[in-house]
PyMOL CGO cylinders between C-alpha atoms (Angstrom):
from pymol import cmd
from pymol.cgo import CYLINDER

trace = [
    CYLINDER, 0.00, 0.00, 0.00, 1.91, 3.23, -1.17, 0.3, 1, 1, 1, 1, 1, 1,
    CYLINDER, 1.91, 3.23, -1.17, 0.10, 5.80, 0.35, 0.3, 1, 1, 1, 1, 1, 1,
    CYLINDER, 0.10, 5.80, 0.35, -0.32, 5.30, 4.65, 0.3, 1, 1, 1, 1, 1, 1,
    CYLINDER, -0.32, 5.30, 4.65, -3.80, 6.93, 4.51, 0.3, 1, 1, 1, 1, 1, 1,
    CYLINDER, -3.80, 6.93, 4.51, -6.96, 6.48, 1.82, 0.3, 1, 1, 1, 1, 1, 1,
    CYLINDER, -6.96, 6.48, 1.82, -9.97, 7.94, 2.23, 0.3, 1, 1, 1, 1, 1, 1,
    CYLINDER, -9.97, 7.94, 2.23, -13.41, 6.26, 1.09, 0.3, 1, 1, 1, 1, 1, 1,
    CYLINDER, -13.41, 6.26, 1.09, -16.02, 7.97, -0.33, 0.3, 1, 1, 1, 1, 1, 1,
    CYLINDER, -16.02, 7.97, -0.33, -18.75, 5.79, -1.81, 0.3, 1, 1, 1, 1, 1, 1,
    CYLINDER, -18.75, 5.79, -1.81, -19.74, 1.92, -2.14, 0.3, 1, 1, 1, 1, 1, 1,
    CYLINDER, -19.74, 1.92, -2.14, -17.43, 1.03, -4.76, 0.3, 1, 1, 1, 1, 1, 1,
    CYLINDER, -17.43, 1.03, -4.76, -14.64, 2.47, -2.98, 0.3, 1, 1, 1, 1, 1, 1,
    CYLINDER, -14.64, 2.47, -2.98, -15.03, 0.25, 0.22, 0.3, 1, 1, 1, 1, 1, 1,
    CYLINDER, -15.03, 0.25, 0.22, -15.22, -2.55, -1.91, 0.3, 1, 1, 1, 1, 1, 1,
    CYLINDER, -15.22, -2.55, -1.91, -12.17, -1.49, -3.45, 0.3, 1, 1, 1, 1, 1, 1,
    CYLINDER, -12.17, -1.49, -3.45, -10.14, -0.80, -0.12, 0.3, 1, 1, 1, 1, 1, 1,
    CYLINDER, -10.14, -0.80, -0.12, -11.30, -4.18, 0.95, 0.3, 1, 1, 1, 1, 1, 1,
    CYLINDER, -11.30, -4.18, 0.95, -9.72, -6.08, -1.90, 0.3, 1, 1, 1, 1, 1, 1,
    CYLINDER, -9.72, -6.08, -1.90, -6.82, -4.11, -1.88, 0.3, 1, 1, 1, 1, 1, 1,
    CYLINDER, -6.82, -4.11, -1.88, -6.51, -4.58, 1.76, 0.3, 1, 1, 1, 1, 1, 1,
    CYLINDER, -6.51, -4.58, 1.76, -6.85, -8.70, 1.32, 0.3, 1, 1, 1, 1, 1, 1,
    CYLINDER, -6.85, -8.70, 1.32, -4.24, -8.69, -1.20, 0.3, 1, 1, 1, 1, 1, 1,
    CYLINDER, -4.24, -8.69, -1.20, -2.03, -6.62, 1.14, 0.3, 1, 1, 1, 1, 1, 1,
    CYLINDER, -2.03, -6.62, 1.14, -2.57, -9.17, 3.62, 0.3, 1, 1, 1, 1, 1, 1,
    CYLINDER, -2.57, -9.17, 3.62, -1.65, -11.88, 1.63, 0.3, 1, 1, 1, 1, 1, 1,
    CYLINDER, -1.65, -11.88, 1.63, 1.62, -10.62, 0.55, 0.3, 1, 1, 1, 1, 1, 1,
    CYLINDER, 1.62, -10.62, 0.55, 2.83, -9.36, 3.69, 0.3, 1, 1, 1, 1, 1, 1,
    CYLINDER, 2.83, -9.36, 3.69, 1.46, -11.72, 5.86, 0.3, 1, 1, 1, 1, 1, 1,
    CYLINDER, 1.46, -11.72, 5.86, -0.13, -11.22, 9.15, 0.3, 1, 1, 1, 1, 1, 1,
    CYLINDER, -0.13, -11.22, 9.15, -0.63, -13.58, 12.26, 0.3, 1, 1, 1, 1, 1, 1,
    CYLINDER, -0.63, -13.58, 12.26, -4.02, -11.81, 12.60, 0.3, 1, 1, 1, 1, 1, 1,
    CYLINDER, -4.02, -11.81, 12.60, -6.94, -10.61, 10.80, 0.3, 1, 1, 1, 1, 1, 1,
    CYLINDER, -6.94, -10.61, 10.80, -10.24, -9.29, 12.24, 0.3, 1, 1, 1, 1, 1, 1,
    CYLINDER, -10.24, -9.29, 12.24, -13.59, -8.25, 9.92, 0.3, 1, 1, 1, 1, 1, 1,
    CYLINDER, -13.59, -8.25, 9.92, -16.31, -6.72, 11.70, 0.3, 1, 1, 1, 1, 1, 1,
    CYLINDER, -16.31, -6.72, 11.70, -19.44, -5.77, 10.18, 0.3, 1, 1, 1, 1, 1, 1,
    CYLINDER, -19.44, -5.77, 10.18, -23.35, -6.04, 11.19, 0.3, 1, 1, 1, 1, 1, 1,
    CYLINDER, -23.35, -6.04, 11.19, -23.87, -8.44, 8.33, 0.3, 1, 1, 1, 1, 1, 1,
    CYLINDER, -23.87, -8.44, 8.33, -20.93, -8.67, 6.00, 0.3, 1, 1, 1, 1, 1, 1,
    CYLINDER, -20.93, -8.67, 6.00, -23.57, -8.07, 3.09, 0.3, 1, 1, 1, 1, 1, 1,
    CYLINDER, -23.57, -8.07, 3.09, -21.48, -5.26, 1.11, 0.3, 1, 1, 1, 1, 1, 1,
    CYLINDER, -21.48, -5.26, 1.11, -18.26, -7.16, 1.91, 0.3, 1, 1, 1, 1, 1, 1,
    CYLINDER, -18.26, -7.16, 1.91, -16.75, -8.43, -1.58, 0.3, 1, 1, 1, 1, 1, 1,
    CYLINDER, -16.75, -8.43, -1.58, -16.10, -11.79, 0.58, 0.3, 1, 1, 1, 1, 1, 1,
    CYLINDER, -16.10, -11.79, 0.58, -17.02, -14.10, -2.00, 0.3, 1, 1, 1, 1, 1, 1,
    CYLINDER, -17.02, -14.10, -2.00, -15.14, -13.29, -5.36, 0.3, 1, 1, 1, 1, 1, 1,
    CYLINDER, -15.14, -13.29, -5.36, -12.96, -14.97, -6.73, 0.3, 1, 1, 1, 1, 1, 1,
    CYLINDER, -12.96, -14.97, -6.73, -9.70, -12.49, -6.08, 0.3, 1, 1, 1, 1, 1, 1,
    CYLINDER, -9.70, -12.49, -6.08, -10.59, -12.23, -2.05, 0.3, 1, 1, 1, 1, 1, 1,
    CYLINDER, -10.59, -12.23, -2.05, -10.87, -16.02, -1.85, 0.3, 1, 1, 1, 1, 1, 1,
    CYLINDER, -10.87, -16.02, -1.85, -7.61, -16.26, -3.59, 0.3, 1, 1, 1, 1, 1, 1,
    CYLINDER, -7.61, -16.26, -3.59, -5.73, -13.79, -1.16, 0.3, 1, 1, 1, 1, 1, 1,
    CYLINDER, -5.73, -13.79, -1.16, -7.33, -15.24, 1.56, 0.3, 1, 1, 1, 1, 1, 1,
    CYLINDER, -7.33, -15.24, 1.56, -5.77, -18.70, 0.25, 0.3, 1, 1, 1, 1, 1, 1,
    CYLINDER, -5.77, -18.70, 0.25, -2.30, -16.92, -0.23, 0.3, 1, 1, 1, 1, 1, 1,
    CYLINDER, -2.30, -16.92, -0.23, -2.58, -15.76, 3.34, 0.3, 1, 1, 1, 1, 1, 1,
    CYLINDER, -2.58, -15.76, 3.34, -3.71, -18.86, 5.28, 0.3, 1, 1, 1, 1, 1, 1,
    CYLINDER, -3.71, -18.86, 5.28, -1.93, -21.07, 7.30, 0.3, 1, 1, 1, 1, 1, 1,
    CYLINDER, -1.93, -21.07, 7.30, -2.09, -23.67, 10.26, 0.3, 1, 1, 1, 1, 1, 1,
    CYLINDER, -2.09, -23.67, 10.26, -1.01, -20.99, 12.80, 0.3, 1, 1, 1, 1, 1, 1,
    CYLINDER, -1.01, -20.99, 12.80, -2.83, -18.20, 11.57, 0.3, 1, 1, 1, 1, 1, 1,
    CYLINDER, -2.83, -18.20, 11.57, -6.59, -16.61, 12.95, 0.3, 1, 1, 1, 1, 1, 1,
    CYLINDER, -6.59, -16.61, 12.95, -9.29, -15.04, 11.06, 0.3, 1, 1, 1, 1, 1, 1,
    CYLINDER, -9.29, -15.04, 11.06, -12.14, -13.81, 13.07, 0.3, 1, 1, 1, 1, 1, 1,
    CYLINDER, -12.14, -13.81, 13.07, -15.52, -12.38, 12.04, 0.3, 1, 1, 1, 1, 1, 1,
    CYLINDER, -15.52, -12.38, 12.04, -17.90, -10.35, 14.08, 0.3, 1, 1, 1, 1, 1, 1,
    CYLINDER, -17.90, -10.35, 14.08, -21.40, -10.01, 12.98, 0.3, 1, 1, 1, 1, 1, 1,
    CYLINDER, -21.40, -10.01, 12.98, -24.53, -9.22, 14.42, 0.3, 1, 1, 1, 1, 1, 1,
    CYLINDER, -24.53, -9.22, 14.42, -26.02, -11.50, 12.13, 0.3, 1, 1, 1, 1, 1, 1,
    CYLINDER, -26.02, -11.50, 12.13, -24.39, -13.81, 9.87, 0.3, 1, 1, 1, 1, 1, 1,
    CYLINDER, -24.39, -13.81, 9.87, -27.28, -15.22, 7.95, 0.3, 1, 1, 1, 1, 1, 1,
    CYLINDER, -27.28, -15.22, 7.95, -26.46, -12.41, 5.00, 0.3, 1, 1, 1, 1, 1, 1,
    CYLINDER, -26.46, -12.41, 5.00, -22.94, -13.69, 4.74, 0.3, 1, 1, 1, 1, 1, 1,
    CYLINDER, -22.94, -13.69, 4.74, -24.30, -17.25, 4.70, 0.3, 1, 1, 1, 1, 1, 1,
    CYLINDER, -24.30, -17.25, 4.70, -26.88, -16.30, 1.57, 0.3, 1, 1, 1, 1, 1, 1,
    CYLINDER, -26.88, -16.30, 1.57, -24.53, -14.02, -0.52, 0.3, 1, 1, 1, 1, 1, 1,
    CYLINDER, -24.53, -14.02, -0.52, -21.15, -15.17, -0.02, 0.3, 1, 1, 1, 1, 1, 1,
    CYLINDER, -21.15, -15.17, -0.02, -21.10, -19.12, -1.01, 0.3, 1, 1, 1, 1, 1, 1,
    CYLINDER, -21.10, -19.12, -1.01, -17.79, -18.96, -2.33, 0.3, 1, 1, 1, 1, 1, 1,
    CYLINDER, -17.79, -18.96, -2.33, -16.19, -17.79, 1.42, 0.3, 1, 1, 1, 1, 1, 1,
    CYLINDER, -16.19, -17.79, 1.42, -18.50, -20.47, 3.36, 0.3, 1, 1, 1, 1, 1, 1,
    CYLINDER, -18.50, -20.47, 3.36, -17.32, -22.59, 1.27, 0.3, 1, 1, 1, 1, 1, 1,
    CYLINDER, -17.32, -22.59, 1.27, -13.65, -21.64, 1.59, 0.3, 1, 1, 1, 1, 1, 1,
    CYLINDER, -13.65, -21.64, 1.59, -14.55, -21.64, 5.14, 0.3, 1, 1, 1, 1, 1, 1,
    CYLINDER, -14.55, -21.64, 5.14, -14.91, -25.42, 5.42, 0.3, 1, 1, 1, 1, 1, 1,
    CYLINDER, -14.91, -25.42, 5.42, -12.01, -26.14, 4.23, 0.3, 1, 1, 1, 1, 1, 1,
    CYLINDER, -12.01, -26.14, 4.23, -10.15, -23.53, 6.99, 0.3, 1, 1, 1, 1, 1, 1,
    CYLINDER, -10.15, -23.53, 6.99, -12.51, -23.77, 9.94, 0.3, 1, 1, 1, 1, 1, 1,
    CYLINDER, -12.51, -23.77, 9.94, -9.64, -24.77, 12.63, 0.3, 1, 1, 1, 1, 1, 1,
    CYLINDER, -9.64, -24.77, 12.63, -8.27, -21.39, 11.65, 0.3, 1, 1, 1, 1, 1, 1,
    CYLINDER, -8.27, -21.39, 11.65, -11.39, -18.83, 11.06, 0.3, 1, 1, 1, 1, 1, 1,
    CYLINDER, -11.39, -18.83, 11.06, -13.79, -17.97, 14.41, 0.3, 1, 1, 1, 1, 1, 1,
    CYLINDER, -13.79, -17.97, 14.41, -17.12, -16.24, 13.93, 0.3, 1, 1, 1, 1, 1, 1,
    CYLINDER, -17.12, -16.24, 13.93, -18.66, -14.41, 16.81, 0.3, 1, 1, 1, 1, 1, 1,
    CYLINDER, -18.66, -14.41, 16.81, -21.10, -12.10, 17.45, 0.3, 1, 1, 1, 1, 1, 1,
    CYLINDER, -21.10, -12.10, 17.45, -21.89, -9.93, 20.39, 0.3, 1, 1, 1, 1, 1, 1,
    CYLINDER, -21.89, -9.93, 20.39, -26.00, -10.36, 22.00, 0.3, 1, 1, 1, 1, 1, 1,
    CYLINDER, -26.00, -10.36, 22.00, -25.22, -7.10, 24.11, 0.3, 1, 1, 1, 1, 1, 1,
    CYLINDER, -25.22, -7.10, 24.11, -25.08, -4.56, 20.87, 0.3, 1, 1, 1, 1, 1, 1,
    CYLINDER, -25.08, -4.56, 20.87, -27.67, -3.56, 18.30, 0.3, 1, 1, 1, 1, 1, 1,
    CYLINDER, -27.67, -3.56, 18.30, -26.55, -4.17, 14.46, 0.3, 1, 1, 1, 1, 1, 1,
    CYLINDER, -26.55, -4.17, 14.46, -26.29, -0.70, 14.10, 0.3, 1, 1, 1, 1, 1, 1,
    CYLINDER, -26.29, -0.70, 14.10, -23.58, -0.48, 17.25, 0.3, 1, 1, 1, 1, 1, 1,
    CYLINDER, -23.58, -0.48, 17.25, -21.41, -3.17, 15.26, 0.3, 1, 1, 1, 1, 1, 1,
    CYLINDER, -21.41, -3.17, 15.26, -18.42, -1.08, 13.72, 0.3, 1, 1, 1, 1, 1, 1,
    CYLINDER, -18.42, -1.08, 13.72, -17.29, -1.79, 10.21, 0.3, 1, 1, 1, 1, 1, 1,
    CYLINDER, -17.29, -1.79, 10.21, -13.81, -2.79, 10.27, 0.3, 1, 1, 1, 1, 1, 1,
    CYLINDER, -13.81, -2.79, 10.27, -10.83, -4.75, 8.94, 0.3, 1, 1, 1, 1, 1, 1,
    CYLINDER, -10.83, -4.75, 8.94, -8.21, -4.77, 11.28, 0.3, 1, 1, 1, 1, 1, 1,
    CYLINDER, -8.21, -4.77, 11.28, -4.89, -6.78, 10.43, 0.3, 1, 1, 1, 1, 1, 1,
    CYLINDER, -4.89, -6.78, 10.43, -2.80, -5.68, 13.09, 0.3, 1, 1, 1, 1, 1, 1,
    CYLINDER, -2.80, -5.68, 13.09, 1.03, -4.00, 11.66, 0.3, 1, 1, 1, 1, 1, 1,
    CYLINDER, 1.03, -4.00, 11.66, -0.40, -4.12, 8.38, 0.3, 1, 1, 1, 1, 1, 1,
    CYLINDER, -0.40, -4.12, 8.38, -3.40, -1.92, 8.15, 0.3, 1, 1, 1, 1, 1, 1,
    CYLINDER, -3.40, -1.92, 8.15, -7.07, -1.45, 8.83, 0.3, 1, 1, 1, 1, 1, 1,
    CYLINDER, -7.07, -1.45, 8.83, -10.14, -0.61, 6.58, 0.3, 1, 1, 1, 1, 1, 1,
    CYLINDER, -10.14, -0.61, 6.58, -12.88, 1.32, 8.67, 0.3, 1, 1, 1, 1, 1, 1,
    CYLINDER, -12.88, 1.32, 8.67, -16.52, 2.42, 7.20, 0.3, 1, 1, 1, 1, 1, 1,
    CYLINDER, -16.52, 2.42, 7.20, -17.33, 5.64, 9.67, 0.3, 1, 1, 1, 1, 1, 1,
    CYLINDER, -17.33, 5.64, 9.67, -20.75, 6.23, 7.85, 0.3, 1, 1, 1, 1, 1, 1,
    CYLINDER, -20.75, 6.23, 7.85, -22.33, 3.29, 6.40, 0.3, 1, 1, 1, 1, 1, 1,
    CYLINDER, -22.33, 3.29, 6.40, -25.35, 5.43, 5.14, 0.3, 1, 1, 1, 1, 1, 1,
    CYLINDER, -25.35, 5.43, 5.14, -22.85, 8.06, 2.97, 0.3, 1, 1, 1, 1, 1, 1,
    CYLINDER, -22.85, 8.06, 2.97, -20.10, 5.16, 2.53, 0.3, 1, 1, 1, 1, 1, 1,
    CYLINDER, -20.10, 5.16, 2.53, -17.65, 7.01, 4.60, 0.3, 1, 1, 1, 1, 1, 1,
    CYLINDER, -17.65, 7.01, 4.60, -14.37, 5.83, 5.69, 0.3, 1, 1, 1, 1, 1, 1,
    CYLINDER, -14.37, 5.83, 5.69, -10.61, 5.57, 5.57, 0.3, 1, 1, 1, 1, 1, 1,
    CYLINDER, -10.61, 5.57, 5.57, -7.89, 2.33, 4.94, 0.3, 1, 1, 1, 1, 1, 1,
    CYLINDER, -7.89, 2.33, 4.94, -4.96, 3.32, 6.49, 0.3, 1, 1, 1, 1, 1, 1,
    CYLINDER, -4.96, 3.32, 6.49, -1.47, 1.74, 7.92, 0.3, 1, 1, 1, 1, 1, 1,
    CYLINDER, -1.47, 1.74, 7.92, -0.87, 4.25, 10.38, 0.3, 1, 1, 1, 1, 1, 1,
    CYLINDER, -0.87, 4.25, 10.38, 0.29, 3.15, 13.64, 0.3, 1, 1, 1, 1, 1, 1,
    CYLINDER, 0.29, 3.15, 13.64, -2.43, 5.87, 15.72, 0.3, 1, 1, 1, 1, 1, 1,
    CYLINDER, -2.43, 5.87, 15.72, -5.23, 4.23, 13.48, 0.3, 1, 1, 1, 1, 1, 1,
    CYLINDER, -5.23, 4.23, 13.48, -4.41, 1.07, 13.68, 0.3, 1, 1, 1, 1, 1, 1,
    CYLINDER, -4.41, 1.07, 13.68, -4.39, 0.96, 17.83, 0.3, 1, 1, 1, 1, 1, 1,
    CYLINDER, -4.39, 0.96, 17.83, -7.39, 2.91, 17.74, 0.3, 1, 1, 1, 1, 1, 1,
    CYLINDER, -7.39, 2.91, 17.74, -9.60, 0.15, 15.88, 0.3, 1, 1, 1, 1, 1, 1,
    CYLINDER, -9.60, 0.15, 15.88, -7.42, -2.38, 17.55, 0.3, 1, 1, 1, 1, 1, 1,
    CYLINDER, -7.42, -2.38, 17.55, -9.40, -1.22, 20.89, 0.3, 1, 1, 1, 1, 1, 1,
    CYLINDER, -9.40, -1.22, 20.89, -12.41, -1.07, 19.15, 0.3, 1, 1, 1, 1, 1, 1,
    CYLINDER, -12.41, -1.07, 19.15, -12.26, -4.32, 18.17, 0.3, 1, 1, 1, 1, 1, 1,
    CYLINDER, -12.26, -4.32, 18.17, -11.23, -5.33, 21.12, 0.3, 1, 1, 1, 1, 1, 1,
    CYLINDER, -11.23, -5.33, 21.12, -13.81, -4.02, 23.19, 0.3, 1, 1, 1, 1, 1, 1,
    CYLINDER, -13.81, -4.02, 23.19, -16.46, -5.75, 20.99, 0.3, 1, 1, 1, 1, 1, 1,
    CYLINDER, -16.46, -5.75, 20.99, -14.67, -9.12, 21.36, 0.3, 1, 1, 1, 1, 1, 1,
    CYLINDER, -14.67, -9.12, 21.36, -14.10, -9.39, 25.02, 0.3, 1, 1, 1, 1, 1, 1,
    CYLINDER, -14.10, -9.39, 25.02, -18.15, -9.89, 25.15, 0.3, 1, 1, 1, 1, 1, 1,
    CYLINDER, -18.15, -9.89, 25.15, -18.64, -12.01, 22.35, 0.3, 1, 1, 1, 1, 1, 1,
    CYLINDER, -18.64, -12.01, 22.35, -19.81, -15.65, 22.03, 0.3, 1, 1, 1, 1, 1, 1,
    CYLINDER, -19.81, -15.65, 22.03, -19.28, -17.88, 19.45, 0.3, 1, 1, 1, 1, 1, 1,
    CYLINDER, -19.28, -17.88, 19.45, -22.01, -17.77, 16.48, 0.3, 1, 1, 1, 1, 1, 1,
    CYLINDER, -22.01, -17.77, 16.48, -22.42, -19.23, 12.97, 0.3, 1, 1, 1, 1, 1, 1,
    CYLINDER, -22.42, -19.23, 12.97, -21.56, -22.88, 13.22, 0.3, 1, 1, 1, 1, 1, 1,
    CYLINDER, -21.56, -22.88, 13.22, -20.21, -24.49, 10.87, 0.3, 1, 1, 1, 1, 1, 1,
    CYLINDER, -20.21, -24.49, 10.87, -22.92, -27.44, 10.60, 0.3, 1, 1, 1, 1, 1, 1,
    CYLINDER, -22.92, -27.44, 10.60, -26.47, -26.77, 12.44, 0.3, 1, 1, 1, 1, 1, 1,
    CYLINDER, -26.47, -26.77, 12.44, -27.99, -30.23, 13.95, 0.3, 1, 1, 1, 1, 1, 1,
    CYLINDER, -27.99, -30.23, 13.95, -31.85, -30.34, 14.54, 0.3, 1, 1, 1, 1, 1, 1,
    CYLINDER, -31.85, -30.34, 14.54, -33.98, -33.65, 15.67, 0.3, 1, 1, 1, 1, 1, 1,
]
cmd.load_cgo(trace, "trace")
């Protein structure tokens, strides 16, 4: 990523950061990676170029958690990444906090000493991807305040009687 700060300014744009941002990911590498949304529904999580970074950037020792307030959008409109998923579930967690409201849930991408995508306004697609150290600790926190009361949510296989 050449520049340290990008700002976003519409739909396409987040989109845009996003892929950029998994392809960053992949070729640097990061231990981490956290994506927090309300639904993931906007997220570009199932083409073909973010399932491919994502492949270029697992491994056995690495973490990818989700945070959703719901994930049944993902499930619908992202077959590709549930399907990807499968194949990586000892390495990917998916939570989701009961004590917020969907519209508390930040949007964020946070792969820590690499960079972080945040939406600020979801209703005027406002935001930023940036790889400055102040930015990045700042959504660190956030994130990290939103974990520390989460539970485990979209299993990977649902049993009923």
């Amino acid at each position: 990523m050449p520049e340290d700060h990008r700002l976003i300014s519409s739909r396409g744009a987040f989109q845009t950061a996003l892929r950029d941002a998994f392809s960053e990911v992949a070729r640097v590498g990061c231990r981490d990676i956290v994506l927090c949304d309300p639904d993931f529904g906007d997220w570009p999580l199932g083409e073909t170029e973010v399932i491919d970074a994502l492949d270029r950037w697992v491994q056995p020792h690495r973490r990818l958690t989700l945070l959703a307030h719901d994930f049944g959008l993902l499930a619908r409109r992202h077959a590709r990444w549930v399907a990807w998923r499968r194949l990586w579930s000892h390495v990917v967690l998916c939570r989701s906090n009961p004590e917020l409201e969907a519209a508390e849930v930040p949007t964020l991408l946070v792969a820590p000493g690499v960079l972080i995508v945040r939406l600020n306004d979801a209703v005027h697609w406002r935001g930023s991807m940036s790889c400055r150290p102040v930015d990045m600790a700042s959504a660190r926190r956030e994130i990290d305040a939103v974990l520390q009361r989460s539970v485990e949510a979209f299993p990977l296989t649902t049993l009923g009687i």
